[in-house]
C-alpha beads as a LAMMPS data file, in Angstrom:
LAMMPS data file: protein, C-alpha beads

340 atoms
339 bonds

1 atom types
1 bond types

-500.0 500.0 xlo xhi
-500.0 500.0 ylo yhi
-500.0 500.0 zlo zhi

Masses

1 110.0

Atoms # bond

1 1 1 202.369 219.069 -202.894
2 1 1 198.384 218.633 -202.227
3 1 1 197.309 215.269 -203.326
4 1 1 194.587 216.853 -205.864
5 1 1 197.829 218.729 -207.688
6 1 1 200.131 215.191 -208.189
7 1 1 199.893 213.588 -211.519
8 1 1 198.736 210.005 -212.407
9 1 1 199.994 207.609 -214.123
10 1 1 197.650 206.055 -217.411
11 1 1 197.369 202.560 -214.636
12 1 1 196.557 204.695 -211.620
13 1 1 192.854 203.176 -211.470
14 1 1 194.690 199.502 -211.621
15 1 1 196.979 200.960 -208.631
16 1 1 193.474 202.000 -206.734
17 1 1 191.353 198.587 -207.149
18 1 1 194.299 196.301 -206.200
19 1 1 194.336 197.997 -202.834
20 1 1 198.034 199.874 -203.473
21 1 1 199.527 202.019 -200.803
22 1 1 199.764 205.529 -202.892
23 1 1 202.511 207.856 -202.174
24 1 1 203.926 210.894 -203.926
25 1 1 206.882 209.765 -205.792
26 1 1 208.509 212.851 -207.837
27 1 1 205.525 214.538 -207.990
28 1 1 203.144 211.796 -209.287
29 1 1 201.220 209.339 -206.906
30 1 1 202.625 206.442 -208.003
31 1 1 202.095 202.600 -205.932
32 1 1 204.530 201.602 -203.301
33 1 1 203.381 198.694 -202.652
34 1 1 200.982 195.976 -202.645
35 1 1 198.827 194.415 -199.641
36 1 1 199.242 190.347 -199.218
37 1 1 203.113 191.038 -198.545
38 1 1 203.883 194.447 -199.393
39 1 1 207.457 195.184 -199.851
40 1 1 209.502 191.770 -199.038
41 1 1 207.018 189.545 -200.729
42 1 1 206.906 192.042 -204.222
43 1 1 210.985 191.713 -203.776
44 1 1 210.920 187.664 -203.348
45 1 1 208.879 187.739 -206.715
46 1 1 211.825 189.626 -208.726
47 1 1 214.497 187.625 -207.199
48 1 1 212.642 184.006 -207.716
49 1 1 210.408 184.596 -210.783
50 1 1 209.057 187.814 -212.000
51 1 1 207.213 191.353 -210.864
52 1 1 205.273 193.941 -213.178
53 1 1 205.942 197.900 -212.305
54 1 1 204.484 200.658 -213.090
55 1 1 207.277 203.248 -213.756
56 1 1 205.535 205.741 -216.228
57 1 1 205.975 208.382 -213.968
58 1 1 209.737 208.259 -215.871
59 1 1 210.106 210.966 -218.257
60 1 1 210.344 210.644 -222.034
61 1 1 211.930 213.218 -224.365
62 1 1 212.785 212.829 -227.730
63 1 1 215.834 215.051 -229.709
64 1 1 215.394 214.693 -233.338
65 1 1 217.166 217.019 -236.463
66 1 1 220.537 216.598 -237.907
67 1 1 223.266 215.265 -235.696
68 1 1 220.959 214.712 -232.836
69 1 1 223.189 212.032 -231.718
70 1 1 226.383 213.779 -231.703
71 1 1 224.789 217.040 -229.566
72 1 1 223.274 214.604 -227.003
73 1 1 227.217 213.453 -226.994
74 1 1 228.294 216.812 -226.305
75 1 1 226.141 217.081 -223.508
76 1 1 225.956 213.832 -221.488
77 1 1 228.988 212.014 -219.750
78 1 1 228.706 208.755 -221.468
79 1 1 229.906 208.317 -225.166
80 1 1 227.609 207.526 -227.671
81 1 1 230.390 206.583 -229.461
82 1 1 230.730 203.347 -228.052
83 1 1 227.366 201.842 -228.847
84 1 1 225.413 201.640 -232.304
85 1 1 222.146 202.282 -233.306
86 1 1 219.603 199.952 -231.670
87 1 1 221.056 200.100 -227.894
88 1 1 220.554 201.802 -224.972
89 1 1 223.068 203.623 -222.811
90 1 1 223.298 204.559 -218.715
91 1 1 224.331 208.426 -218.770
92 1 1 224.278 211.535 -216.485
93 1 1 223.731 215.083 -217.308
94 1 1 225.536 216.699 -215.145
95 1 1 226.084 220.722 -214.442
96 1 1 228.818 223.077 -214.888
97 1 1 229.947 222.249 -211.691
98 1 1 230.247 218.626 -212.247
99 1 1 227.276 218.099 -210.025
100 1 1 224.551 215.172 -211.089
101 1 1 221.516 217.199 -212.142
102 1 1 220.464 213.331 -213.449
103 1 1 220.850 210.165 -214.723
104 1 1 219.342 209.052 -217.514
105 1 1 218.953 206.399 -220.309
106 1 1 219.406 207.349 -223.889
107 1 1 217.666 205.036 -226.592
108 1 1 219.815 205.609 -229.954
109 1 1 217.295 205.274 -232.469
110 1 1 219.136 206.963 -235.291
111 1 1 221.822 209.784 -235.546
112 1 1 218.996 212.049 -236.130
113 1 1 216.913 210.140 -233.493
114 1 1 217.293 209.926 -229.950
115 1 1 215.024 209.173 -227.005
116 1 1 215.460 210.012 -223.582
117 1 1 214.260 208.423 -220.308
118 1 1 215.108 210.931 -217.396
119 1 1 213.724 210.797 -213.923
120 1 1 210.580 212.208 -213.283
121 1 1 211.569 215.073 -211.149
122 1 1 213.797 216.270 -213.443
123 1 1 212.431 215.741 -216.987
124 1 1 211.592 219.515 -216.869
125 1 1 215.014 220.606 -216.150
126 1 1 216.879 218.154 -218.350
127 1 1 214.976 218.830 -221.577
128 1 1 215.205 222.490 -220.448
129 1 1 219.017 222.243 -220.771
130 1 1 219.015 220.422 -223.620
131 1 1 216.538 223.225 -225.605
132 1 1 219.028 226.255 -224.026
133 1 1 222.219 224.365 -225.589
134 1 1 220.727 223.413 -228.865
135 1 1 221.788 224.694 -232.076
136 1 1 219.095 225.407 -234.917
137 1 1 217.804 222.558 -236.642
138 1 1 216.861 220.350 -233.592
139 1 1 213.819 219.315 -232.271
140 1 1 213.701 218.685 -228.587
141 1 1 210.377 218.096 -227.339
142 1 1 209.263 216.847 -223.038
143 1 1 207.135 213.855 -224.292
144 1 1 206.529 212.964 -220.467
145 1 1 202.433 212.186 -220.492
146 1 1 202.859 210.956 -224.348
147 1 1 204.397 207.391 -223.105
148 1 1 204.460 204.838 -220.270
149 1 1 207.156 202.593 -219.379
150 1 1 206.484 199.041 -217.469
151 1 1 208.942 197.260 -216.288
152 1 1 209.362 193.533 -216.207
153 1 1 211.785 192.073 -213.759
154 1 1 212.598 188.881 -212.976
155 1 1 214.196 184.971 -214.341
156 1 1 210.673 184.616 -215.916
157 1 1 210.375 187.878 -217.219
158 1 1 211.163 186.197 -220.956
159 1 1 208.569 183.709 -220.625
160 1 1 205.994 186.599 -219.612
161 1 1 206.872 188.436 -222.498
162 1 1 207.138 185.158 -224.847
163 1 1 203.501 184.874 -224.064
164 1 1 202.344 188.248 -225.750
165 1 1 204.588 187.435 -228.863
166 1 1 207.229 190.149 -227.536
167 1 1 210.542 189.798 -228.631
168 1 1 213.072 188.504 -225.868
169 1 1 216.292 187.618 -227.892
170 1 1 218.065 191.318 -228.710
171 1 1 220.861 191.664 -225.718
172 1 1 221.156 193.450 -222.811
173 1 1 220.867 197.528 -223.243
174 1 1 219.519 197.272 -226.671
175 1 1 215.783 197.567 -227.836
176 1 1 213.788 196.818 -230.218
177 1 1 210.701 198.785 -231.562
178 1 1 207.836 195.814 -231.639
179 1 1 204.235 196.012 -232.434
180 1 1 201.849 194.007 -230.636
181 1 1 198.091 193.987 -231.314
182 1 1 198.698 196.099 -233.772
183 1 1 200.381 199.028 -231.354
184 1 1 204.166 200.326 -231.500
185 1 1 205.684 199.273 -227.884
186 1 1 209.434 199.666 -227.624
187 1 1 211.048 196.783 -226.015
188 1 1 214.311 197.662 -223.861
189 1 1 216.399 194.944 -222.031
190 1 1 216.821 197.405 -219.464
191 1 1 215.792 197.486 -215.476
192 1 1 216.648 198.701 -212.278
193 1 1 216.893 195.572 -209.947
194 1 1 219.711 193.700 -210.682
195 1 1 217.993 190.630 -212.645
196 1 1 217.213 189.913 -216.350
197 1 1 214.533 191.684 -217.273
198 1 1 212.494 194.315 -219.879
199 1 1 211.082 197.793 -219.757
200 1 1 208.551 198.113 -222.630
201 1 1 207.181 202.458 -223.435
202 1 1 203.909 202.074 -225.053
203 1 1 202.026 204.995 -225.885
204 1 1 200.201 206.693 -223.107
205 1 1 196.783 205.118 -224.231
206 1 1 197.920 201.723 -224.622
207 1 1 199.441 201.243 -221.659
208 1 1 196.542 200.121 -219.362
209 1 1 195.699 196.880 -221.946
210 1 1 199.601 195.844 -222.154
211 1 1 199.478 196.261 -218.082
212 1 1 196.333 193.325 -218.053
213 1 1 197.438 191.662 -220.397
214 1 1 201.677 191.417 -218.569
215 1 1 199.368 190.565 -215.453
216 1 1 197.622 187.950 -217.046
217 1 1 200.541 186.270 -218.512
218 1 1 202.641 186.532 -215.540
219 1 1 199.690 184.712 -213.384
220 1 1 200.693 180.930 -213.895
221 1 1 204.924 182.086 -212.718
222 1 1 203.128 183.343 -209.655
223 1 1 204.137 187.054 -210.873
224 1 1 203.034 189.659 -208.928
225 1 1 202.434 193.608 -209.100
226 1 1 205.104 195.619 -207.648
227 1 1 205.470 199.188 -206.374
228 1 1 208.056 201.652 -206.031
229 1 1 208.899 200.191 -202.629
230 1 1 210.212 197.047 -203.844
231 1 1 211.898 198.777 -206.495
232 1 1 214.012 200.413 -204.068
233 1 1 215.119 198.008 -202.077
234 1 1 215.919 196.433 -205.400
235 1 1 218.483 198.462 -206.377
236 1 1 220.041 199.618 -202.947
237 1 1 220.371 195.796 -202.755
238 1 1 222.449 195.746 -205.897
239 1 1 224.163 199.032 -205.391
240 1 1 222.666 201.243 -208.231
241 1 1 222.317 205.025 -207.084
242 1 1 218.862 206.984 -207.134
243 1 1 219.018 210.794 -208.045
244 1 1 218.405 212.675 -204.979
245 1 1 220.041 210.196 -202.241
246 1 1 223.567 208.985 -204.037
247 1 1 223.275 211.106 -206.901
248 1 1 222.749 215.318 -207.011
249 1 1 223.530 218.437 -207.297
250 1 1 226.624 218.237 -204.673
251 1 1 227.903 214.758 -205.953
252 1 1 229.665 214.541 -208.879
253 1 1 229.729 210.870 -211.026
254 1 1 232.861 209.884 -209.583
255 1 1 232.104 210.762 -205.638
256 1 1 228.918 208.444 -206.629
257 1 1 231.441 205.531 -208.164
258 1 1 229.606 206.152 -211.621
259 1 1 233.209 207.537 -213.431
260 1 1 232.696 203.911 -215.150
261 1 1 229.638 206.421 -216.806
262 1 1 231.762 209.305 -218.301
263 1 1 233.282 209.378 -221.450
264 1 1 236.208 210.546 -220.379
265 1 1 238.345 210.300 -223.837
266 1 1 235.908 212.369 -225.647
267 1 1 237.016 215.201 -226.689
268 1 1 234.848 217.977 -225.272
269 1 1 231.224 217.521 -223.450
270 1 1 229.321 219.678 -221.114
271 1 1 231.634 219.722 -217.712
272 1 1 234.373 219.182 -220.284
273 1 1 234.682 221.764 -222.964
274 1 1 238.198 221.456 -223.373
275 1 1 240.656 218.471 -223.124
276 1 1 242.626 218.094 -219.608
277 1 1 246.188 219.302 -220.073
278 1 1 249.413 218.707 -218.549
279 1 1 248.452 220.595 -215.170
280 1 1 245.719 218.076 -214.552
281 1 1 247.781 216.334 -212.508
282 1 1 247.953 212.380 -211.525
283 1 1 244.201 210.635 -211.853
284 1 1 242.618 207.426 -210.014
285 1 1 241.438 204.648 -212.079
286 1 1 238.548 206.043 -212.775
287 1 1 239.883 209.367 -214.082
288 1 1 239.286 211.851 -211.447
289 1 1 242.267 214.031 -210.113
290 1 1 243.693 213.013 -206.726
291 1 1 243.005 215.827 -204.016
292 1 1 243.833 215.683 -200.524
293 1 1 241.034 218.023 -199.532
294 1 1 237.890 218.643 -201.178
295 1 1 237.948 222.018 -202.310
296 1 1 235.695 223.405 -205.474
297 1 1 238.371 223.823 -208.684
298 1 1 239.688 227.021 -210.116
299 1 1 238.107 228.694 -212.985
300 1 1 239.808 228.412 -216.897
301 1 1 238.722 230.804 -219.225
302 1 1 237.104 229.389 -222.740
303 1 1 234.220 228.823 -224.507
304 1 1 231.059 230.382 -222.716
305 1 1 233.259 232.155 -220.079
306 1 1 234.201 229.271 -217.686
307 1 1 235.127 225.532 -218.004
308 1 1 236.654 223.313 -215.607
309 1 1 238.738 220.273 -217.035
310 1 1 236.989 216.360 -216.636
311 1 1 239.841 216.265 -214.101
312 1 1 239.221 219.508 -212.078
313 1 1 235.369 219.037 -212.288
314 1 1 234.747 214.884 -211.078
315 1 1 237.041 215.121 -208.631
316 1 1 236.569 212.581 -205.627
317 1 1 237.840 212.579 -201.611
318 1 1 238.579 208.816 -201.281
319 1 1 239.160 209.331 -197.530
320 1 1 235.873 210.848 -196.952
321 1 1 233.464 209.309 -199.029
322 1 1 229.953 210.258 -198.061
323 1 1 228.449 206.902 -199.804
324 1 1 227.972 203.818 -198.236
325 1 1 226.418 202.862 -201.384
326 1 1 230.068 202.459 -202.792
327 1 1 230.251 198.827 -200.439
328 1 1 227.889 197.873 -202.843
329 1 1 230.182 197.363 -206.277
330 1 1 230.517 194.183 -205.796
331 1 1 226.764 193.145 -205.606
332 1 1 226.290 195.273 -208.570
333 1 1 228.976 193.150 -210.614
334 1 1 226.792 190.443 -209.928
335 1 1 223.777 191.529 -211.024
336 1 1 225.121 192.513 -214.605
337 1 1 226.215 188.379 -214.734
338 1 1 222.150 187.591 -214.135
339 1 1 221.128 190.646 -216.734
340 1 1 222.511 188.749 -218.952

Bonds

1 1 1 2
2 1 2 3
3 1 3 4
4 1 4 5
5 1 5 6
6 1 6 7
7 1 7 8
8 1 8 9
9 1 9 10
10 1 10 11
11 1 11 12
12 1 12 13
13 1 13 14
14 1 14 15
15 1 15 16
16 1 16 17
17 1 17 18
18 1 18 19
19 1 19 20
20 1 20 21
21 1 21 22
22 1 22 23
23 1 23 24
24 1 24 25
25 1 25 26
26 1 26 27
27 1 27 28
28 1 28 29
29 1 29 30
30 1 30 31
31 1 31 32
32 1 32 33
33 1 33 34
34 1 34 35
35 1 35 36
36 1 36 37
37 1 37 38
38 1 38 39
39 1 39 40
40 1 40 41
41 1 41 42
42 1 42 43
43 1 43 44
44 1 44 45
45 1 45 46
46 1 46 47
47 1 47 48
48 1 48 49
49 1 49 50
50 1 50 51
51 1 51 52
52 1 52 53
53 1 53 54
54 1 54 55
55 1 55 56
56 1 56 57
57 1 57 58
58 1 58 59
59 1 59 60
60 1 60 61
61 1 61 62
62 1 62 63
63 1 63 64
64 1 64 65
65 1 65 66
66 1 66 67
67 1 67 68
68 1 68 69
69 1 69 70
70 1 70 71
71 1 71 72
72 1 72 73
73 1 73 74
74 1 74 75
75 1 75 76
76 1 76 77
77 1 77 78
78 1 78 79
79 1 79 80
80 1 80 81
81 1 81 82
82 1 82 83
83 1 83 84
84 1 84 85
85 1 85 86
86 1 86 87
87 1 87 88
88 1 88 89
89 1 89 90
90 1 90 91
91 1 91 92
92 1 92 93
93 1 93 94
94 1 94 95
95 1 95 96
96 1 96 97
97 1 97 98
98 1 98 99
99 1 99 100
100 1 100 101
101 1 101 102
102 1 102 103
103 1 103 104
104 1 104 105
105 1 105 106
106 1 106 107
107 1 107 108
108 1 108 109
109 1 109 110
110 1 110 111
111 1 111 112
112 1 112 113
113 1 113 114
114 1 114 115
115 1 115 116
116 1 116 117
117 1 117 118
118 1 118 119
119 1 119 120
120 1 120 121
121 1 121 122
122 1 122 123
123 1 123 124
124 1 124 125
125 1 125 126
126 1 126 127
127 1 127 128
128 1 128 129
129 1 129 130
130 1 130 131
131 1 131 132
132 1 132 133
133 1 133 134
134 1 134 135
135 1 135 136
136 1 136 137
137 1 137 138
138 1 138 139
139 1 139 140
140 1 140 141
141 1 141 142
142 1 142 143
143 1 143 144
144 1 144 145
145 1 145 146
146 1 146 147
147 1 147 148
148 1 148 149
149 1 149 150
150 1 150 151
151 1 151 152
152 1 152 153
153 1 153 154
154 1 154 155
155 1 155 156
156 1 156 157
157 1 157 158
158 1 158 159
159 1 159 160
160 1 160 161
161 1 161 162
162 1 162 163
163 1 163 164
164 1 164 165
165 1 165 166
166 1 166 167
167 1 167 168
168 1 168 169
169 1 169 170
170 1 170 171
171 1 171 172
172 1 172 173
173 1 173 174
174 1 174 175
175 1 175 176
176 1 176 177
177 1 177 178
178 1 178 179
179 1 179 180
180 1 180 181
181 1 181 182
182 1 182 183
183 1 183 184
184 1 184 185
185 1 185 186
186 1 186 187
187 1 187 188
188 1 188 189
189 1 189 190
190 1 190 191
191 1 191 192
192 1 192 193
193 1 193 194
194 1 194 195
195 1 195 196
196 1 196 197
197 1 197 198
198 1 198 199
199 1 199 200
200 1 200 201
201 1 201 202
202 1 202 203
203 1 203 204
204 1 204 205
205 1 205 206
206 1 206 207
207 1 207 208
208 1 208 209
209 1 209 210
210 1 210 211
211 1 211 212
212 1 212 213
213 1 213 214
214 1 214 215
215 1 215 216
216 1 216 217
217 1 217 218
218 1 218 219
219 1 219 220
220 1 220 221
221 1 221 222
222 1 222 223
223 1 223 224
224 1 224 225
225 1 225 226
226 1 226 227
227 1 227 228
228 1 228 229
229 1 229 230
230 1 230 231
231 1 231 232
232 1 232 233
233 1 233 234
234 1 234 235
235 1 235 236
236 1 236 237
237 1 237 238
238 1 238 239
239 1 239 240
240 1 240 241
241 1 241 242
242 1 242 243
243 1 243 244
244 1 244 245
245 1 245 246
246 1 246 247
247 1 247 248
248 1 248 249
249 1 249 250
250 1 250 251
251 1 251 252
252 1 252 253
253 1 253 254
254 1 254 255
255 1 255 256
256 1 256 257
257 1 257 258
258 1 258 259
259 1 259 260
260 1 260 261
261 1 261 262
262 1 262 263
263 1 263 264
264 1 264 265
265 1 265 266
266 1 266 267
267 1 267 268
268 1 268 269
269 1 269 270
270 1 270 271
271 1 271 272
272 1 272 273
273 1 273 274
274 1 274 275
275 1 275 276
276 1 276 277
277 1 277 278
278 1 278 279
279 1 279 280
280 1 280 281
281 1 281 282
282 1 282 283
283 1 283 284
284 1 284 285
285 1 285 286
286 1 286 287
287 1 287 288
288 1 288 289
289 1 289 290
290 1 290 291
291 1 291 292
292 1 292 293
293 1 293 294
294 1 294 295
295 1 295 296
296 1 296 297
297 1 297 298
298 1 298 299
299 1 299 300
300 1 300 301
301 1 301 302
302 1 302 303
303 1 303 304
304 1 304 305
305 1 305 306
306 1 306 307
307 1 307 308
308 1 308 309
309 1 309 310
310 1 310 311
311 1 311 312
312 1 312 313
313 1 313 314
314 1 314 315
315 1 315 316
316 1 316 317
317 1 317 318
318 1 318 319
319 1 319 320
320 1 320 321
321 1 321 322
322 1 322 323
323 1 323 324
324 1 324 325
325 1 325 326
326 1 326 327
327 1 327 328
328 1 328 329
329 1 329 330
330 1 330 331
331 1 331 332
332 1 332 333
333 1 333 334
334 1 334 335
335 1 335 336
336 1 336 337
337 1 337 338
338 1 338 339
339 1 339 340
């Protein structure tokens, strides 16, 4: 991809005057990093007292009609079921195959309200899906350049937002939909590094003043700007997989150690139309069938021709795991403890 055809994100000119190193990043030119320190420094701020990113490049997508909550159900691996209105939930959406086509965060607004946050690559594709399976009545709409998301990592990342009169006291993977200066901003305790911290979606056009004004108020903590650089090492650090290295199209949730993601007592659910039966045979802890060899799983008939069984479909070779990222559980039980 040329760099005239890449998209920007509404802080791009910030990006350009602080000196960032630009890079394509899921088809926008998003910052890496920072001179002064680059990577390593931008990480030492998250870990001691607080970083700012830019992460609108993120898609947005909204599902709204009657029982928009209980078709997102049916199609993600996580159960809305287990969280109410005002939280946030890790998901996947994954294909018939059982293979990750992404992970995703879904904002429960309402049961006729639900916002998405996919990965920018595959925001298309996702809300694509979503449109093919949806019955009549629902509103799905790719609300990708309508929003952008900041995140704010870090032990001071209260006190930063504290400063702009954001709330900071809802818990961790629930939101709250705040106005400041007289613009809606959603405020998620959410984040992909491992410590306490927020991501706020502004509208598109609002986004550059709440950026100055997060800088400003993280200036006396020593905050600094951070790209996607930092971000990454962030989360490899802590464990947490990234669609397109320990998460796609040939790894299902449970080769990727996200089975802790899957609903797997719902009922039915895209990958899972119908209920595993006897001949499902004996499961690991986290669900999946035991197989000696990997091999892909045999066709049932039902609904919409074929449909593989939770079992049959996450199925996971213990003895030749392809991810080193699974070493990392431990780290990432640790960073839940300082989320929180």
């Amino acid at each position: 991809m040329t760099e005239s055809s890449l998209k920007t994100s509404p802080l791009h000119d910030r990006h350009v005057a602080l000196g960032a190193k630009m890079a394509d990043f899921g088809g926008w030119e998003m910052p890496i990093e920072y001179p002064g320190g680059g990577v390593v420094r931008e990480h030492t701020a998250v870990r001691e007292r607080v970083g700012i990113f830019d992460v609108s490049h993120l898609g947005k997508a909204s599902v709204k009609g009657p029982g928009a909550a209980a078709f997102i159900n049916s199609c993600l691996t996580n159960d809305l079921g287990r969280i109410t209105v005002g939280k946030a939930q890790y998901t996947l959406c994954c294909d018939e195959t059982g293979g990750v086509v992404d992970d995703l965060i879904v904002y429960l607004k309402a049961d006729d309200d639900v916002f998405l946050i996919p990965n920018a690559s595959n925001t298309a594709e996702v809300v694509r899906r979503l449109q093919t399976a949806a019955p009549e009545g629902l509103e799905i709409k790719n609300l990708h350049d309508g929003y952008g998301v900041i995140a704010v990592q870090g032990a001071k990342s209260d006190a930063v937002l504290e400063t702009l009169g954001l709330p900071t006291d809802h818990e961790y993977m629930s939101f709250v939909e705040a106005d400041w200066n007289g613009k809606p901003v959603i405020v998620c305790r959410t984040g992909y590094t491992g410590e306490r911290g927020y991501e706020l979606v502004p509208r598109w056009d609002d986004s550059l003043e709440l950026w100055d004004a997060l800088m400003e108020a993280a200036a006396p903590y020593e905050g600094l700007p951070c790209g996607l650089g930092a971000r990454d090492t962030l989360r490899t650090e802590m464990g947490y997989p990234l669609h397109g290295h320990e998460l796609n199209m040939d790894i299902t949730p449970v080769q990727a150690r996200s089975g802790w993601a899957v609903g797997w007592k719902k009922d039915t659910f895209r990958c899972r139309l119908a209920p595993a039966g006897p001949s499902a045979g004996r499961r690991t802890r986290s669900g999946a069938r035991r197989r000696s060899s990997p091999r892909r799983p045999r066709a049932r008939s039902g609904r919409r021709g074929v449909c593989w069984s939770a079992a049959e479909v996450f199925r996971v070779h213990t003895a030749r795991s392809r991810l080193p990222m699974a070493r990392c559980w431990v780290r990432s039980l640790l960073a839940r403890s300082r989320q929180r």
